[in-house]
Residue frames relative to the residue before (quaternion, step in Angstrom):
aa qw qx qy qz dx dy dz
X 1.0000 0.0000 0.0000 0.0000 0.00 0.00 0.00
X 0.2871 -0.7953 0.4682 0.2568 3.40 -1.20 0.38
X 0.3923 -0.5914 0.6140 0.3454 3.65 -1.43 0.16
X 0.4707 -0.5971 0.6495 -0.0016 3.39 -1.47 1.75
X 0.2212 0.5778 -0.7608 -0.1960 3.83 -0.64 0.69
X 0.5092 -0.6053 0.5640 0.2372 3.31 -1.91 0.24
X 0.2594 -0.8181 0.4982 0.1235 3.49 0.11 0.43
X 0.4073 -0.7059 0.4972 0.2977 3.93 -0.66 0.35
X 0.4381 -0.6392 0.5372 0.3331 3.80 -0.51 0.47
X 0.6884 0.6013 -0.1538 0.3753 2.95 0.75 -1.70
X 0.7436 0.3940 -0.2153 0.4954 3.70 0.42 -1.50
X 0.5596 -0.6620 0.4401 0.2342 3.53 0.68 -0.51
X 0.7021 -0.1797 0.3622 0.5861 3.73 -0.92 -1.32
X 0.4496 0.5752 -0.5672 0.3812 3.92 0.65 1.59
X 0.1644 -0.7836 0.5934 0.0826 3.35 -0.52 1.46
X 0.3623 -0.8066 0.4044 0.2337 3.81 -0.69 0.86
X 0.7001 -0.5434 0.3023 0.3509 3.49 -0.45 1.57
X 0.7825 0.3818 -0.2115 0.4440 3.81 0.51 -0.38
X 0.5122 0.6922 -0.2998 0.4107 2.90 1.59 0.36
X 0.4758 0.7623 -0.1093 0.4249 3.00 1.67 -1.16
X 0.6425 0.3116 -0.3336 0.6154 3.96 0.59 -0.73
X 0.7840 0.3650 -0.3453 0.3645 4.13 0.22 -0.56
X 0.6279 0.4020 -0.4447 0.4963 3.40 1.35 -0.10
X 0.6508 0.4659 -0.4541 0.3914 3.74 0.63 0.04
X 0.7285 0.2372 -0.2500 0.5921 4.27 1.02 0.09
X 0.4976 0.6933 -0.4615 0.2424 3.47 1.22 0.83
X 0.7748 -0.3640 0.2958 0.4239 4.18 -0.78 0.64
X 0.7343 -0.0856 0.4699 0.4823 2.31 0.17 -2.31
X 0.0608 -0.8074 0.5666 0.1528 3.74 -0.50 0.95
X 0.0541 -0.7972 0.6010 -0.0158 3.76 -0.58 1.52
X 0.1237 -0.8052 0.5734 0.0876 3.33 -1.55 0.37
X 0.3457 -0.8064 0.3510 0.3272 3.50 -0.98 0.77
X 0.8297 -0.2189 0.1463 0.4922 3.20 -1.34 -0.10
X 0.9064 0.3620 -0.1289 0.1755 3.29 0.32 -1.02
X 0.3775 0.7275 -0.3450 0.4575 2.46 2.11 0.96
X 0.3817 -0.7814 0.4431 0.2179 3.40 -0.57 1.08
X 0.8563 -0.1453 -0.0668 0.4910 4.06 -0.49 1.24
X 0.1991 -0.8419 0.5016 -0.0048 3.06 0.78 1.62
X 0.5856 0.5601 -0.4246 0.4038 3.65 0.87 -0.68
X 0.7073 0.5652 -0.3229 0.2757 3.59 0.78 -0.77
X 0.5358 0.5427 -0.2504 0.5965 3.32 1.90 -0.11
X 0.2758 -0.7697 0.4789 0.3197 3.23 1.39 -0.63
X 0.4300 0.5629 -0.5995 0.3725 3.43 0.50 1.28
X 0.5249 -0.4703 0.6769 0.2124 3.15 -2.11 0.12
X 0.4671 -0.6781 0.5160 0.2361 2.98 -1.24 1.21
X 0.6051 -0.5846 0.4738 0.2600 4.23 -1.09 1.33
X 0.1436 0.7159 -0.6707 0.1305 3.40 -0.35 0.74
X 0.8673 0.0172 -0.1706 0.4674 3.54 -0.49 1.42
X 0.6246 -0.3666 0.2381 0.6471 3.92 -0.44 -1.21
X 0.3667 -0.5988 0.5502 0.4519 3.26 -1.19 0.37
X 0.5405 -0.3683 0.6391 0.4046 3.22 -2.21 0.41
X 0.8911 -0.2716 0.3102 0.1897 2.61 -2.59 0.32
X 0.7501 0.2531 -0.0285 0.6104 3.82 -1.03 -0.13
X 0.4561 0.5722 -0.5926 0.3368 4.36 0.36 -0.19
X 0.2716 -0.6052 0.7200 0.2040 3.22 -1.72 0.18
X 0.2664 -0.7482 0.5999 0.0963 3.67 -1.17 0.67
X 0.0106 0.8091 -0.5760 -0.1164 3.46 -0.47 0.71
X 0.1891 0.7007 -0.6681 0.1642 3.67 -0.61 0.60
X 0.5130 -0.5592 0.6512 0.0046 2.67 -2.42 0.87
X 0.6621 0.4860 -0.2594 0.5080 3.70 1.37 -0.02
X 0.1368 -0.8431 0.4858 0.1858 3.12 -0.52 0.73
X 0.6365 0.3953 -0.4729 0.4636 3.37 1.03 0.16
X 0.3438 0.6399 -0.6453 0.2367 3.87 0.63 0.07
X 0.5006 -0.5989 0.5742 0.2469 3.38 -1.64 1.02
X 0.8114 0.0709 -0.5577 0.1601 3.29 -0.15 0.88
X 0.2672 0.6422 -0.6560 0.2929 3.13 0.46 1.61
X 0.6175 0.4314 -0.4553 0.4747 3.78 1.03 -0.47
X 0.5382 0.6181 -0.3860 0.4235 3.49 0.90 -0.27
X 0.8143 0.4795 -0.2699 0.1847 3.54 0.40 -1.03
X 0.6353 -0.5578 0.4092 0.3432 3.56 -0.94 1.04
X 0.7613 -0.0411 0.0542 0.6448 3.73 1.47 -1.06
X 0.1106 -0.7732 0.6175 0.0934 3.31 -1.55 1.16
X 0.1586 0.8606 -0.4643 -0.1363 3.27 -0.03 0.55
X 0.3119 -0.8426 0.4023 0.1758 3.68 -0.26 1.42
X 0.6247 -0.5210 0.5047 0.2891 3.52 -1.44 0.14
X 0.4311 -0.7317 0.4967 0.1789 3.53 -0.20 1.55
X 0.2405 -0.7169 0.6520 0.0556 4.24 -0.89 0.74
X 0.0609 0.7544 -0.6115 -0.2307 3.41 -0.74 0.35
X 0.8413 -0.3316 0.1789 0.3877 3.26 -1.51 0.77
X 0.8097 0.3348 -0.2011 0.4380 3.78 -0.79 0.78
X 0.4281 0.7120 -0.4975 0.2496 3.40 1.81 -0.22
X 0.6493 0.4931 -0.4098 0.4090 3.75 0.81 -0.81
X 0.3963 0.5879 -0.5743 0.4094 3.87 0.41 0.46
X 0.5496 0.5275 -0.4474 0.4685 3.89 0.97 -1.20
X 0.6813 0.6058 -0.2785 0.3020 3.44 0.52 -1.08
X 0.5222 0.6140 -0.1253 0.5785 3.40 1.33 -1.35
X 0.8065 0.1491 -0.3446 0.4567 3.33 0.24 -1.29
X 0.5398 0.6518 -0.3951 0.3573 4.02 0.75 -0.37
X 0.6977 0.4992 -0.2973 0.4191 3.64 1.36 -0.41
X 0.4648 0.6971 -0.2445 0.4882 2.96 1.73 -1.07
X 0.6081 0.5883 -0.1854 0.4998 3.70 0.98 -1.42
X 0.8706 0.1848 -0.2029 0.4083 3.28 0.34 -0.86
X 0.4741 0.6818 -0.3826 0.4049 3.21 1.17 0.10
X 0.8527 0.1946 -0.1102 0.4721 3.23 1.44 -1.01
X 0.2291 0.7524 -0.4617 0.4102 3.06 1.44 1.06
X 0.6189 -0.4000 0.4827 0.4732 3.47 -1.65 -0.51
X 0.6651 0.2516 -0.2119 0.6704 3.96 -0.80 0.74
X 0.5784 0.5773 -0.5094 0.2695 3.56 0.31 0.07
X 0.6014 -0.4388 0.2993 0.5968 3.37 -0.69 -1.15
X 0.4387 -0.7341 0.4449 0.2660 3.47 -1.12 1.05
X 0.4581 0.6116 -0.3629 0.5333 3.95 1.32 0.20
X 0.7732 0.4190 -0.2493 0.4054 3.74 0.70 -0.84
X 0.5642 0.6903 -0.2085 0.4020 3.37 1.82 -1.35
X 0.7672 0.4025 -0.2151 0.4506 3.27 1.54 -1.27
X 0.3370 0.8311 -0.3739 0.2365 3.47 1.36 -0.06
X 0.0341 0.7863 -0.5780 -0.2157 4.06 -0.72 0.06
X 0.6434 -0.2176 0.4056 0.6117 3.80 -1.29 -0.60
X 0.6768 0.4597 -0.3915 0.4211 3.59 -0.05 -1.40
X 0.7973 0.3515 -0.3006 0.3878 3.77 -0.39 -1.51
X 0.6365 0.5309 -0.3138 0.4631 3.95 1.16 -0.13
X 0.6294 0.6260 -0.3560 0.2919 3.14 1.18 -0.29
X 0.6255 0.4152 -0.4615 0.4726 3.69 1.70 0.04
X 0.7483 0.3741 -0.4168 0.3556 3.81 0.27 -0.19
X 0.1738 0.5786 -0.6215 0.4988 3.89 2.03 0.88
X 0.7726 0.4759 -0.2727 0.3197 3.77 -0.15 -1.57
X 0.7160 0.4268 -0.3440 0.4323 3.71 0.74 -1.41
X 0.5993 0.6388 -0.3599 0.3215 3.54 0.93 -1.34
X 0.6584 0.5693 -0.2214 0.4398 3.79 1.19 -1.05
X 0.6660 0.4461 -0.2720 0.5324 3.33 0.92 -0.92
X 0.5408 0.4814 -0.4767 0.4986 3.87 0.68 -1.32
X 0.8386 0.3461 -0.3473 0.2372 3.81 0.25 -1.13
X 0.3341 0.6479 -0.4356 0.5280 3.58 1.72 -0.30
X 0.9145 0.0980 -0.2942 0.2598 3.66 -0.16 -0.84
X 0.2199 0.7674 -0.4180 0.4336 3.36 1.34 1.07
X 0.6124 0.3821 -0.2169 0.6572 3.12 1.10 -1.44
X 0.8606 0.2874 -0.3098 0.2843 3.40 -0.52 -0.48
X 0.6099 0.3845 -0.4056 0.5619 3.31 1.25 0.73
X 0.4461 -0.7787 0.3853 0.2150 3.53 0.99 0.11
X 0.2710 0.7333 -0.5300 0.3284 3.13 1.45 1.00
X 0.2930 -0.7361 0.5750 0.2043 3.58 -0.51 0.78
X 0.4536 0.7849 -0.2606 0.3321 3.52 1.01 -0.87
X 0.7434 0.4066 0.0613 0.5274 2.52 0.38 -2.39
X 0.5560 0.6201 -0.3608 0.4198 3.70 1.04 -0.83
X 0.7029 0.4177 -0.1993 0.5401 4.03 0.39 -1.50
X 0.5550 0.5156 -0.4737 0.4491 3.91 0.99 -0.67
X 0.7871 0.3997 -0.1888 0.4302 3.35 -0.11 -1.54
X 0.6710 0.4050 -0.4527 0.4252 3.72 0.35 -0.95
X 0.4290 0.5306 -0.4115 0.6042 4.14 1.44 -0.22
X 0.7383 0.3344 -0.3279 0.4853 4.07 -0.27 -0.58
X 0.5962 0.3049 -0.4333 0.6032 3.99 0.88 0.27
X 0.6830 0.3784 -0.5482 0.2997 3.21 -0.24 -0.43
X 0.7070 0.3916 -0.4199 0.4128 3.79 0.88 -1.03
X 0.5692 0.5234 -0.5056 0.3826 3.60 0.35 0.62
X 0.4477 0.6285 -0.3679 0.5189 3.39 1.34 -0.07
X 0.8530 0.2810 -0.1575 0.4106 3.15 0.47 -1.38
X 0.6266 0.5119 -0.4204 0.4106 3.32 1.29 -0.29
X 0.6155 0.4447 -0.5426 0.3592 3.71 1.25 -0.42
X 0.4039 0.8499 -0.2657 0.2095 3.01 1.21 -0.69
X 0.5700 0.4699 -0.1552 0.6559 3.18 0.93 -2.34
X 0.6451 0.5560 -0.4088 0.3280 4.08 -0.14 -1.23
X 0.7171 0.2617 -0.2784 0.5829 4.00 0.83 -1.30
X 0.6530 0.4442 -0.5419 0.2875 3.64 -0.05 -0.04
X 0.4639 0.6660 -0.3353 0.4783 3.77 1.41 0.75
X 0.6590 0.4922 -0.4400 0.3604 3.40 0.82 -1.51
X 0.6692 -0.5579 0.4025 0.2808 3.28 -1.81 0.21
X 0.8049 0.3160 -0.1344 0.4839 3.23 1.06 -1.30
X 0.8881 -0.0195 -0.1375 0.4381 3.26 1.02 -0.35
X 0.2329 -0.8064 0.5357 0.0921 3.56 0.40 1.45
X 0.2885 0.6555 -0.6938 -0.0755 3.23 -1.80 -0.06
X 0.2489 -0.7823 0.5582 0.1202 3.34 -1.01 1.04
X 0.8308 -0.2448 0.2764 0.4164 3.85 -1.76 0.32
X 0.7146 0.4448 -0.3645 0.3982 3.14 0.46 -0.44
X 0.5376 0.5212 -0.2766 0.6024 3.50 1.10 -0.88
X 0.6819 0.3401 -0.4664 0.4492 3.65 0.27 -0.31
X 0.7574 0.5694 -0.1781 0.2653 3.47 0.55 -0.26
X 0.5888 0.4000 -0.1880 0.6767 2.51 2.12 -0.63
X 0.4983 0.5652 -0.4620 0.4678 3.44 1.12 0.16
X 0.6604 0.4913 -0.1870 0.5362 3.88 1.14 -1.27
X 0.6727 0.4427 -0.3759 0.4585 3.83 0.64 -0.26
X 0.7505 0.2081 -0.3568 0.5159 3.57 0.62 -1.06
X 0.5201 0.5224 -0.5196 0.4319 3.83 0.64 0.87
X 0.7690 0.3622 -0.3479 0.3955 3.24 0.69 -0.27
X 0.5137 0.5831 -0.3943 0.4905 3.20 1.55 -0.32
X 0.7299 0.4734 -0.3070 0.3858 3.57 0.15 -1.46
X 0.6423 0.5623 -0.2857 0.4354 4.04 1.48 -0.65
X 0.7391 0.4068 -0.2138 0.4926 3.33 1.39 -0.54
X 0.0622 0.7690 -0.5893 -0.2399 3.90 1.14 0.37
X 0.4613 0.7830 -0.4024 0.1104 3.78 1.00 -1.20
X 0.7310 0.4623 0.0434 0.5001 2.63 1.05 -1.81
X 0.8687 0.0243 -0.0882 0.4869 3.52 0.06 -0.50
X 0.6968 0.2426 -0.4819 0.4727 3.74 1.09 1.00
X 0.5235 -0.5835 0.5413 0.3041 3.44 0.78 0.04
X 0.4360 0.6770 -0.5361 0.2532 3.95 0.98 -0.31
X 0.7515 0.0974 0.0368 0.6514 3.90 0.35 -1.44
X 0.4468 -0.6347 0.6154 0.1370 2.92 -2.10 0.39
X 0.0146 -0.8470 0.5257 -0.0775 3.45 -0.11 1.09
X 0.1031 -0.8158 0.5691 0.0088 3.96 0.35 1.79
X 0.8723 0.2211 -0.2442 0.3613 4.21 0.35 0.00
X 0.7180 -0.4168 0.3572 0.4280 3.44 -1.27 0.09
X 0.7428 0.4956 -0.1654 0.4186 3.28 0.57 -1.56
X 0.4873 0.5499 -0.4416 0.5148 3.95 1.14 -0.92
X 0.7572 0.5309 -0.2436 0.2923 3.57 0.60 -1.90
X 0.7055 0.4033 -0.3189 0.4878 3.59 0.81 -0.63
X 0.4409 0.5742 -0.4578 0.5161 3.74 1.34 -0.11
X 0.5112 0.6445 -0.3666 0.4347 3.66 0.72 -1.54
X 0.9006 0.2842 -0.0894 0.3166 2.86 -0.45 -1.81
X 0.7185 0.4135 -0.3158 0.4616 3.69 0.65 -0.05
X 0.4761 0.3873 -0.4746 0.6310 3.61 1.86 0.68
X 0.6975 0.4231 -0.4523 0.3603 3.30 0.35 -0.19
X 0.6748 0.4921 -0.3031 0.4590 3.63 1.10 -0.79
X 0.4836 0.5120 -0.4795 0.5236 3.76 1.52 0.15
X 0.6786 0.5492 -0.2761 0.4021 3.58 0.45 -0.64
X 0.7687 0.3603 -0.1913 0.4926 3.21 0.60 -0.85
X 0.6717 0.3693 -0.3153 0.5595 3.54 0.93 -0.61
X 0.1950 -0.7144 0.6178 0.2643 4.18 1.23 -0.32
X 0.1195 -0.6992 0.6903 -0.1426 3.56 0.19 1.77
X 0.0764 -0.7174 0.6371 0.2712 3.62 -1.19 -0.13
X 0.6667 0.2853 -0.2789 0.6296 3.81 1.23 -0.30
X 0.7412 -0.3504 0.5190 0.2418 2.94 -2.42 0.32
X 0.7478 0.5435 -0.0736 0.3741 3.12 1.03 -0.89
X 0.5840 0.5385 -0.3283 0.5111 3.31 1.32 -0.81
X 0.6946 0.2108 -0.3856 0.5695 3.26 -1.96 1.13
X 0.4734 0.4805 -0.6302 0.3844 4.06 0.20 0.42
X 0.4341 -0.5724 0.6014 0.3497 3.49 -1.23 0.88
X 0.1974 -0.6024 0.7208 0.2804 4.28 -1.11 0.22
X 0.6504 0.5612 -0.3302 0.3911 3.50 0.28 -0.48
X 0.5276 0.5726 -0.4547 0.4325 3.72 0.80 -0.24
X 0.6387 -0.5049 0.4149 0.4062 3.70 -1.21 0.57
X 0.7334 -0.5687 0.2194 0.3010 3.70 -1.19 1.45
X 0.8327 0.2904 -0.1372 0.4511 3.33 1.05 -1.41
X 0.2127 0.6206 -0.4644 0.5949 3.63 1.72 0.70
X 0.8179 0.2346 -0.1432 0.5055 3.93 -0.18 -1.53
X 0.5925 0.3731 -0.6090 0.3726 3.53 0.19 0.51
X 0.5529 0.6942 -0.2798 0.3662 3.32 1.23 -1.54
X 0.5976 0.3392 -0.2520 0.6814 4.04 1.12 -1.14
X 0.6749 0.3604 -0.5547 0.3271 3.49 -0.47 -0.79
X 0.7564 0.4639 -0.3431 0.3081 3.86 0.68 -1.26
X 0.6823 0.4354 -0.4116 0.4188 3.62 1.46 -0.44
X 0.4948 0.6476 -0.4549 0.3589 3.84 0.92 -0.09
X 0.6290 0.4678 -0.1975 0.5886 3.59 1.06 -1.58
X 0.5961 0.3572 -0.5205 0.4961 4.31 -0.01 -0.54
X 0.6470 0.5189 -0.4152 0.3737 4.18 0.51 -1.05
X 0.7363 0.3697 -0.3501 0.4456 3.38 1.10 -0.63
X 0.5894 -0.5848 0.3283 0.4504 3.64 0.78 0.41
X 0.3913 0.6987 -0.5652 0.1979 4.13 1.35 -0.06
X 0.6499 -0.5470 0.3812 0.3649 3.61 -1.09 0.76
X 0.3569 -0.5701 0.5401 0.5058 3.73 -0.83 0.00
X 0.5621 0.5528 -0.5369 0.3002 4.03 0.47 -1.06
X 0.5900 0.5802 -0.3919 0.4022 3.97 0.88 -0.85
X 0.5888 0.5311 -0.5438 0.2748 3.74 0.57 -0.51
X 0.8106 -0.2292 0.4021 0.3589 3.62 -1.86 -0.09
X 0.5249 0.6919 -0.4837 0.1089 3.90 -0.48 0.92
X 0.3757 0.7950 -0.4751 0.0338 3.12 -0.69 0.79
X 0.7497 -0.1648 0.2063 0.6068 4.21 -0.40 -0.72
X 0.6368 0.5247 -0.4189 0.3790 3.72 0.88 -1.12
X 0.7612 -0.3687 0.4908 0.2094 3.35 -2.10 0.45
X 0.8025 0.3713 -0.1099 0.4539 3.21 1.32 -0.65
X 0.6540 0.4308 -0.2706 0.5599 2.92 1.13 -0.51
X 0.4914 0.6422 -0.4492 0.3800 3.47 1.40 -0.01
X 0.7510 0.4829 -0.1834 0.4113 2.83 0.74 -1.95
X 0.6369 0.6938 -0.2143 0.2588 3.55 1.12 -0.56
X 0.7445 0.4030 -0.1126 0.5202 2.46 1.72 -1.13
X 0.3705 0.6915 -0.4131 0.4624 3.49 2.18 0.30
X 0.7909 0.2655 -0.2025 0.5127 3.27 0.47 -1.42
X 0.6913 0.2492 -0.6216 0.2712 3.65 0.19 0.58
X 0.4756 0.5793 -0.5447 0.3762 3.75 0.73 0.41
X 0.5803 0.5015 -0.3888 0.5105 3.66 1.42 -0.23
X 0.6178 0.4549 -0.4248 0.4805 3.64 0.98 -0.49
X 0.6717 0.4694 -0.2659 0.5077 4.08 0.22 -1.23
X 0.7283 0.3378 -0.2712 0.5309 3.76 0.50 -0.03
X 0.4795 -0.7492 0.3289 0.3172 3.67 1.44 0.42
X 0.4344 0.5475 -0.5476 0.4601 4.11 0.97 0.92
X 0.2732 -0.6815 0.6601 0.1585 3.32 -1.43 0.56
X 0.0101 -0.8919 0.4504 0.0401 3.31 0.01 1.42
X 0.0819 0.5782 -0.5821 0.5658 3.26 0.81 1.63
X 0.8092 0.4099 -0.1399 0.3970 3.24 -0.27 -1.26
X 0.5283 0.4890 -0.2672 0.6406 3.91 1.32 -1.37
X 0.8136 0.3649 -0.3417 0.2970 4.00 -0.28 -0.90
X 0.4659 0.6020 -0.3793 0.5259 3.47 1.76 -1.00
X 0.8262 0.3907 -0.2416 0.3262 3.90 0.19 -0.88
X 0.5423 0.5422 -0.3199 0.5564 2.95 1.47 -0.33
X 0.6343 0.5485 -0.2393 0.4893 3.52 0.85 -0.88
X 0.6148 0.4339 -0.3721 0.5434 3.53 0.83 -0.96
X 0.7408 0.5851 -0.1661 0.2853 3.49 0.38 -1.08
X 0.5788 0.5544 -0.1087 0.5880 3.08 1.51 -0.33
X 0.5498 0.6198 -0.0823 0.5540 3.39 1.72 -1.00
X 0.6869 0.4146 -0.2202 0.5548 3.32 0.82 -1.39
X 0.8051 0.2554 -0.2977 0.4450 3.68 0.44 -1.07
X 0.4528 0.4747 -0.5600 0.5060 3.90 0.46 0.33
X 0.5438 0.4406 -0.5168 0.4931 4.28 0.61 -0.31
X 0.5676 0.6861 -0.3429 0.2993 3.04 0.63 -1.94
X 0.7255 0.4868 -0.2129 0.4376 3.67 0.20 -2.13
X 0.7255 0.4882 -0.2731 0.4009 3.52 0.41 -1.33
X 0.6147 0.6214 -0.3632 0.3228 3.33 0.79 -0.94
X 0.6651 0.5170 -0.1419 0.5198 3.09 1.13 -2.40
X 0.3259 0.8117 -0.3343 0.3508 3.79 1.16 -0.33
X 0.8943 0.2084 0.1468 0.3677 2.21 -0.28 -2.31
X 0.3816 0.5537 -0.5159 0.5307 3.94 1.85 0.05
X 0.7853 0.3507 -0.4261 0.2807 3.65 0.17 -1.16
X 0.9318 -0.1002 0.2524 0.2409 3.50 0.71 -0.15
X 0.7045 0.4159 -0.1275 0.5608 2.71 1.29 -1.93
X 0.7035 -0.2944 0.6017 0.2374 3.29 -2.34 0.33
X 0.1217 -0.8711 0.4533 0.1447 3.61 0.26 1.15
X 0.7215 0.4215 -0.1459 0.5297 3.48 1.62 -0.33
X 0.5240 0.4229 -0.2910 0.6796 3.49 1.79 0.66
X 0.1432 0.7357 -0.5987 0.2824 4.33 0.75 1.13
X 0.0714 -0.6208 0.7780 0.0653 3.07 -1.19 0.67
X 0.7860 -0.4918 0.1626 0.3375 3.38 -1.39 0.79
X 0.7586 0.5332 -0.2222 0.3016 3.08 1.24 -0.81
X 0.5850 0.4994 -0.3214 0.5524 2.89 1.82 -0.87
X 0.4512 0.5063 -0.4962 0.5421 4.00 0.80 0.01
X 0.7300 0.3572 -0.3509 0.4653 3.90 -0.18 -0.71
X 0.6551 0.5365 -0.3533 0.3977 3.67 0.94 -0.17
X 0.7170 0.4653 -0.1119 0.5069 3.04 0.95 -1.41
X 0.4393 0.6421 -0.3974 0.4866 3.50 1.83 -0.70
X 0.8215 0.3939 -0.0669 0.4068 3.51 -0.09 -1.74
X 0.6706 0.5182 -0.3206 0.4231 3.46 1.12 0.22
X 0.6708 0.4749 -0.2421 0.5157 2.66 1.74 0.12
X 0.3979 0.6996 -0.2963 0.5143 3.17 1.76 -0.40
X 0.7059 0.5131 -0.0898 0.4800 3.07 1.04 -1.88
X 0.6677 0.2824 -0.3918 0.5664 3.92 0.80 0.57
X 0.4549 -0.7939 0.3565 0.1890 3.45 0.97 0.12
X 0.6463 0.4906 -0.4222 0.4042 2.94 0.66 1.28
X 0.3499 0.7440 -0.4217 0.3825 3.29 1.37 0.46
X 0.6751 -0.4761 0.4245 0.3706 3.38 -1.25 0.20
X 0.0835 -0.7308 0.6689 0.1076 3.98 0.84 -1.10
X 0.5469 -0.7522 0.3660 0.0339 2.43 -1.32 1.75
X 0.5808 0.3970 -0.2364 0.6702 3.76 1.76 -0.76
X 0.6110 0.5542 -0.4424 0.3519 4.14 0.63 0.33
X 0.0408 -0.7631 0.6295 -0.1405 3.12 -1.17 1.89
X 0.4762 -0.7397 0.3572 0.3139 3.65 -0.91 0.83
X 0.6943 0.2475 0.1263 0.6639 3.24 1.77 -1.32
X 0.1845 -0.6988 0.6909 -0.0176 3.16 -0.62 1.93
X 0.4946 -0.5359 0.6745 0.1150 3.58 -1.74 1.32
X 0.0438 -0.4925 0.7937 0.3542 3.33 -1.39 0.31
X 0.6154 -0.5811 0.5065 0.1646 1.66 -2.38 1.08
C-alpha cells in the first residue's frame, strides 16, 4: 500500500514535516496530475496504482488514491490560510479576463459600498444575527482587499495586501509592549486604551487631543469621540459646545451620554430602529382595518398609533433604554 501526502494548494512548495521519514524509505515518489511541477519534488508523474512503499503527492483530496491509501498524511494550514484564497480571487477578478465591473473600479467609486458594507455589518451585530454577522464581516473584508488589489496598481505609489498587513502587525505589536515585550505591565481595559492612545500620540507626533478624529463619521458618533478624547485630556466638561443652536443642543446631549458612559450613537440607532418598527406596526394595523395605509390623517395615525402600543410591543412614545442624569 501506499502513503498519500496531501499537499496544500494554498501554501504551495510546503512539504509537511511528517512527511519526511516516508519520503526517505519510500519506492518511489509519484505525483498526480494535478500537481503543479511534479519534477520539483522530484517525483514521477502516477500512471495507474502505485507499487508498494510509493509515496503519492497530490493536491486533491478527493483523487482515488487517497481513499485508497494505507496513509494520508496532509499538509498542516494555519488559521487564516483561506484569506490566500480571498486574496487570489480578488486578483483575478481584477485582472485582464477578469470581471469588467471590478477592473473599472477606483478608491473613490468604492468608497460608498466601504460605508454601506459597515453599517449592513453594525446592524447584524445589533440584531444578533450570527448569519448575517460572518456574511457582512465577509463584505468588509473584500473591501480591504479590493482597496487593496486597487493600490497595488497606482503608478507612483503602489502598495499591496501584504503591506497592509504588515503595516497592522507591527502596529499591533509595537501598541501592545505588554504583551509581546514584556516591557510594562498593563492589568485593565481602561489603563489599555489610555496606553494605547499615548502611544498612538507618539508615534503619529499628534499635537492636539483631537487629531486623528475621523470628521466624516456620523455627527453624533464625532461629538461623542471628540468629547471622550478632550475629558482624557483633563479639558473641563463646562468648556464643551452650548448654546440655543440645534447643535449645540444636540451636542451637548450626546456628550453628557458619553461622560456618563452611554454611546449615544448606539441609544439613537435603537431608538430610531424602534420607532421604524412601530410606524410598520401602525400602518400595517391600519391598513387590516380598512384604511389607505399611506393616506392617515392625524387621527387615524393616533389610532392606529395606540393600538399598537396597546398590544405591547410597540416602541411607545415616552420609551427610552438609557436615562442621562440630568
Amino acid at each position: 500500500m501506499a502513503t498519500v501526502v496531501l499537499l496544500s494548494a494554498r501554501l504551495g512548495a510546503v512539504l509537511p514535516a511528517a512527511a519526511v521519514p516516508a519520503l526517505r524509505s519510500a519506492t518511489a515518489v509519484l505525483a498526480t496530475a494535478e500537481l503543479a511541477d511534479p519534477a520539483a519534488w522530484g517525483a514521477g508523474p502516477l500512471v495507474g496504482d502505485p507499487p508498494a512503499g510509493a509515496v503519492v503527492l497530490t493536491t486533491d483530496a478527493a483523487h482515488p488514491v487517497v481513499a485508497a491509501a494505507e496513509v494520508v498524511i496532509a499538509t498542516p494550514e494555519p488559521a487564516g490560510a483561506a484569506l490566500l484564497d480571498a486574496v487570489a480571487v480578488m486578483d483575478r477578478l481584477r485582472s485582464p479576463g477578469g470581471c469588467p465591473w471590478d477592473a473599472e473600479q477606483t478608491h473613490a467609486s468604492l468608497l460608498q459600498y466601504l460605508v454601506e458594507e459597515a453599517y449592513e455589518l453594525y446592524e447584524a451585530v445589533e440584531d444578533g444575527d450570527r448569519p448575517a454577522m460572518r456574511e457582512e464581516l465577509g463584505d468588509v473584508l473584500l473591501q480591504v482587499l479590493f482597496h487593496a488589489r486597487v493600490a497595488a496598481e497606482d503608478a507612483t505609489d503602489p502598495f499591496d495586501v501584504d503591506a497592509v498587513a504588515g503595516d497592522l502587525v507591527a502596529k499591533l505589536v509595537g501598541r501592545h509592549p505588554h504583551v509581546f515585550a514584556g516591557s510594562e505591565t498593563v492589568d485593565t481595559a481602561e489603563r489599555q486604551q489610555h496606553r494605547w492612545e499615548e502611544l498612538k500620540r507618539a508615534e503619529k507626533q499628534r499635537e492636539s487631543s483631537v487629531d486623528g478624529v475621523p470628521l466624516g463619521q456620523p455627527a453624533v458618533a464625532l461629538a461623542a469621540k471628540l468629547t471622550s478624547r478632550t475629558a482624557r485630556a483633563g479639558f473641563p466638561a463646562d468648556l464643551l459646545p452650548t448654546g440655543p443652536g440645534v447643535g449645540e443642543e444636540l451636542f451637548a446631549l450626546a456628550a453628557r451620554a458619553k461622560l456618563a458612559g452611554v454611546d449615544p450613537e448606539a441609544e439613537l440607532r435603537a431608538a430610531a430602529r424602534r420607532f421604524a418598527e412601530h410606524v410598520r406596526r401602525a400602518q400595517r394595523a391600519a391598513a387590516a382595518s380598512g384604511a389607505d395605509a399611506h393616506a392617515l390623517d392625524g387621527d387615524a395615525w393616533r389610532a392606529a398609533w395606540d393600538a399598537v402600543e396597546a398590544d405591547g410591543d410597540g416602541a411607545g412614545r415616552a420609551q427610552a433604554s438609557s436615562a442621562l442624569p440630568q
